[in-house]
C-alpha positions in Angstrom: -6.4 -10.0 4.3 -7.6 -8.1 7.1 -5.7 -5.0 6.3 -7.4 -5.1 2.9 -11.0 -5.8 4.2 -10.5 -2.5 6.4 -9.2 -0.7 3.2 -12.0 -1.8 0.9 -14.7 -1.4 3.6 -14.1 1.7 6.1 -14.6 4.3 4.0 -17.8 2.7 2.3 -20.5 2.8 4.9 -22.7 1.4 2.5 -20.9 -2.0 2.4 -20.5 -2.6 6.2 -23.6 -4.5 6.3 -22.6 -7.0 3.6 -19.1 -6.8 4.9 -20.2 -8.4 8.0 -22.6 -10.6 6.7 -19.5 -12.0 4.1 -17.5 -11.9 6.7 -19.7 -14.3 9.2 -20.3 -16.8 5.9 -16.9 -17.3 5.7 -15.7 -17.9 9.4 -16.1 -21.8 10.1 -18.8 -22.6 12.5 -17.1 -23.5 16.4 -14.2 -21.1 15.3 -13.9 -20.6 19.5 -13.4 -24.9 20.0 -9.8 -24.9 17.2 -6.8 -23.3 18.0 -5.7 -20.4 17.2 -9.3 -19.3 18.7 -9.7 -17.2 16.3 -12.2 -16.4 13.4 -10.5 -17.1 10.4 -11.3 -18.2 6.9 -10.8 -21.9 6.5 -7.4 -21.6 4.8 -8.6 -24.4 2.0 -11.4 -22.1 1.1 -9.1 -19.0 1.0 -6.9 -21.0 -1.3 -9.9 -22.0 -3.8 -10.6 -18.4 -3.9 -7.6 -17.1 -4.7 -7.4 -20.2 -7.8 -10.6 -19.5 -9.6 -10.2 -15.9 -9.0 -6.3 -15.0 -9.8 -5.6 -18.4 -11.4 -2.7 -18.9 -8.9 -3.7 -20.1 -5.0 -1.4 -18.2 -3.0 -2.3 -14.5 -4.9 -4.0 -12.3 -2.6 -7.2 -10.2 -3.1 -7.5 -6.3 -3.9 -8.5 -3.6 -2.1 -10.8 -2.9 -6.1 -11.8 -6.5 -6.6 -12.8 -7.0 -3.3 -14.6 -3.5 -3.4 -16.2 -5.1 -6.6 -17.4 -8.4 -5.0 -19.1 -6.4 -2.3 -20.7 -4.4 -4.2 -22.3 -7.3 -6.5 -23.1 -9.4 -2.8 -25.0 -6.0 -2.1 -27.1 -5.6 -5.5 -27.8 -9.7 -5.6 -28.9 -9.1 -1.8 -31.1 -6.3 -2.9 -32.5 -8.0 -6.1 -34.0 -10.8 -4.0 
């Protein structure tokens, strides 16, 4: 996911704001007190996703669609 995220997002300076601000909703508050210590998606969430997205829980996102939602968190952002 990461790999994609840096895809999507580096060469869009316009969605590095929103990027982070996805980013931070999606990281579990007290990431730093579970192991592995690091801050990552809740892997039930990821899997929800992925289901009312793709239809299928273990499909993974891409580099358009996630170009897409960005975009739309931007403009609904803006709009309010």
């Amino acid at each position: 996911m990461a790999r994609v995220l840096l895809t999507a997002v580096v060469p869009r300076p316009r969605l590095w704001a929103t990027a982070i601000v996805q980013v931070r909703r999606f990281v579990p508050d007290a990431w730093w007190k579970r192991a592995p210590f690091l801050p990552l998606p809740d892997p039930a969430l990821s899997k929800f996703r992925s289901e009312t997205q793709y239809g299928d829980p273990t499909a993974t996102v891409t580099v358009d669609d996630l170009v897409v939602w960005l975009e739309w968190c931007r403009a609904e952002r803006r709009r309010s």
